[in-house]
Structure formats: C-alpha cells, structure tokens
N, C-alpha and C positions, 0 to 999 in steps of 0.2 A: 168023629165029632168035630166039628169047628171051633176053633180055635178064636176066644174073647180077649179084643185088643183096649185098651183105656189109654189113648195119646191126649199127652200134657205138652202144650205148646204156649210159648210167648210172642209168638211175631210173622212172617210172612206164610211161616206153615208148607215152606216145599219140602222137606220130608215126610213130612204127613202126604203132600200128596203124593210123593213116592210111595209109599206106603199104602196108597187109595190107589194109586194105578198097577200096581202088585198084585192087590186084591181081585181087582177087576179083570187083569187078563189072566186069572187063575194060578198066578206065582207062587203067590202064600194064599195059603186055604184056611182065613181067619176072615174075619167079619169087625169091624171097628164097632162098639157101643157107644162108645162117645168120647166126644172131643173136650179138652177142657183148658181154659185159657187163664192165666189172669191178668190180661188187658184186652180192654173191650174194643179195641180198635186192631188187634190182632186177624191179620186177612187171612188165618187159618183157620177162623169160625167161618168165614164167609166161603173157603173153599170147603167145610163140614158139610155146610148147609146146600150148598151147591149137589153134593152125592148124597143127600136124605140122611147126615148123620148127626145124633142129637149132637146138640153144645150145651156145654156150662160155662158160664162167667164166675170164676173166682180169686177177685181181688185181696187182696194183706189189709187191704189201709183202713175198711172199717173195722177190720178186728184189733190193728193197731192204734185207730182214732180212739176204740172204745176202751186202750186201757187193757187187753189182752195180750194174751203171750201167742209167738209162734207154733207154739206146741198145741194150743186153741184150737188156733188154723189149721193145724194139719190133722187134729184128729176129727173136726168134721168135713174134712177133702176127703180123710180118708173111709171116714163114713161115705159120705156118696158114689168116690168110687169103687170101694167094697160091695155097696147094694146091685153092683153091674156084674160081678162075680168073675173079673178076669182073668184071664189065662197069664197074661202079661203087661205089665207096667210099664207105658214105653213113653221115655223125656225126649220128644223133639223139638230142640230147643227151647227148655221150657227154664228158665231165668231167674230159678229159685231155691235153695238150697234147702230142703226136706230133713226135718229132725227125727231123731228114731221113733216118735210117736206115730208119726205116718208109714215110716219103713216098715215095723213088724209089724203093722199086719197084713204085708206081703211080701213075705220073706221068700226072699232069691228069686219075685216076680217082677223085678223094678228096676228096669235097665235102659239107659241114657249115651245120645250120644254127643262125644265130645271131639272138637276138630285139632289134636293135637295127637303123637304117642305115649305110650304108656309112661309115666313117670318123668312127661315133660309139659310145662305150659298150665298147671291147672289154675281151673277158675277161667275167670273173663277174659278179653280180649287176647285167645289165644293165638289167633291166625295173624292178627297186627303184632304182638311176641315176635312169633317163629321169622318172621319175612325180616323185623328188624336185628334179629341174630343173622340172620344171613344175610342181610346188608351188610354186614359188621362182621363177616366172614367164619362166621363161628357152628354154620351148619350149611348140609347141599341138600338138604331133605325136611318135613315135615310131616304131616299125615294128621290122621282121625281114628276113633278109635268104638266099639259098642264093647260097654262094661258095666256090670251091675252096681247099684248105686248102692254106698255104706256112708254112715254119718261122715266120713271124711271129705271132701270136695275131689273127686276127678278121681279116688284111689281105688276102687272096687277093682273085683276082679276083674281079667278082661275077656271079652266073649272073641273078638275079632277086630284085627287094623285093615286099615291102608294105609299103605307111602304114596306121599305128592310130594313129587322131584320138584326145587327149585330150577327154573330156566333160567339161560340168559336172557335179559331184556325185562326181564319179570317186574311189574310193575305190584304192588298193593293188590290192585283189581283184578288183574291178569291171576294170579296167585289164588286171591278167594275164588275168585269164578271155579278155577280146576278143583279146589278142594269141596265147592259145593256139590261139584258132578262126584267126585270121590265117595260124597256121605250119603248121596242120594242112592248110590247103589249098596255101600256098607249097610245104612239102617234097615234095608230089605233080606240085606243077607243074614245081622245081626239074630232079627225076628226071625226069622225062619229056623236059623241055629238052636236058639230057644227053642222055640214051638218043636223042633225033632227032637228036644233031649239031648243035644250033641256036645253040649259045654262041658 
C-alpha cells in the first residue's frame, strides 16, 4: 500500500521538492496528497502544482483579524488535513509552531525538519546561530536534524541527523548552501525511516 504524505511548507519549497523527486524516481514509495502553505506567495505551491499536486492556502491572519485563537486554526488545518488520511505529517519548512489541538490528531505522524542538532539552536534563525558561534569559535560543526514535532519548539524526539562541518573561508552563504544539500537528502531519508517503522 502507498504510503499518504501531507507537506506543510512556508517558502521556496526545495525540500518538498526533494521529496517530489524521491517519489518520482521511485526512492520513497509514497504519493503526496497535498501541499499546504500559509503564504500565498510561497514558490512551493507553484512547484505542487507544477507535478499535479493539490494545494491549500492557509493563512493565521484572518483567524487572527477575526478575533480567534490559534487553537481555532489549527483544529480546522487539522481538519483538512485529516480528511487526506495521512500516513505522515511532514514540516518542510513550514514557519509555524502547532498547538496540541492540531498535534493529537496525529499522533507520532507529525515530523519536521530543523537545520540545527538535537538540543542545539531551536526555533528561528538557526543556521545564522550556528555560523555566528563559530565565528566566535565556540563550535567546528553544525548539522540538521528530522524529529517528531511535540508542543515544545525543536524538542521531539529525533528520527535522524546530519553533521555540516564548518570550513575554512566559510562565508554565511557558503555554509547554508551545504546545509541545504545536507536537509535535502536527511528529509528523504527521515520519510522513509518513518514510512518502514524504523524509529
């Protein structure tokens, strides 16, 4: 049986399409039902839509405008993506922290990836963090991580790392660039880990 993926993305969307180029040369034996954003200007609706995969637009600000709570939003997200019936919950980079109204009703199917290791960097601007600690000589290493998401930020359990060595000459951009190639391969491996039961 194939394997139902529900990717929540905020922004350029290249782990989704790692994840869509996975699929397509047979790597992971899962199927994406849809993609879901919540910015409309997010180029990972445009690359959904590119490989015939639905999209949803789901913004905070009118449930915030109208005077709602987060918990609002997340249990009709969680409605929608419930009616898809997924195998697994997967955050690529999706820029929003999830209350447990949304988490239980897919419990231990909800896993995210974050560009730091385990118990280091959580939350935002992790990879600008890491590079200015090792500007400041206090780390030779970095890395990313897929781990299931719990109401705390970045703490769930963890499925799988990689390490990204700090280089000499390593600039900012030099830095993200390798950790991007890093996550594009982790969040393939992460999903597949899942989907065999292996965690």
């Amino acid at each position: 049986m194939t394997a139902t993926l529900v990717i929540l993305i905020s922004g350029s969307g290249t782990n989704l399409q790692a994840i869509i180029d996975a699929i397509e040369s047979q790597q992971l034996q899962a199927k994406i039902a849809l993609v879901v954003s919540n910015r409309k200007t997010a180029y990972g609706l445009v690359r959904a839509e590119e490989h015939g995969i639905p999209t949803y637009y789901s913004p905070l600000k009118p449930y915030t405008d109208a005077g709602k709570s987060r918990e609002d939003y997340d249990r009709d997200l969680a409605s929608k993506v419930g009616s898809y019936n997924p195998t697994l919950v997967v955050l690529a980079g999706w820029m929003q922290v999830f209350t447990p109204v949304f988490l239980n009703h897919f419990p231990n199917k909800v896993i995210n990836l974050h560009p730091a290791l385990p118990g280091a960097f959580a939350g935002t601007h992790a990879i600008e963090r890491a590079f200015e600690a090792y500007q400041r000589g206090e780390l030779t290493e970095s890395g990313c991580m897929i781990h299931y998401v719990i109401p705390e930020v970045d703490a769930g359990k963890v499925i799988t790392t990689a390490v990204v060595p700090f280089q000499a000459g390593d600039t900012l951009e030099s830095y993200e660039t390798r950790m991007h190639e890093a996550e594009h391969k982790l969040i393939v491996k992460g999903v597949q880990i899942c989907l065999e039961g292996q965690v």
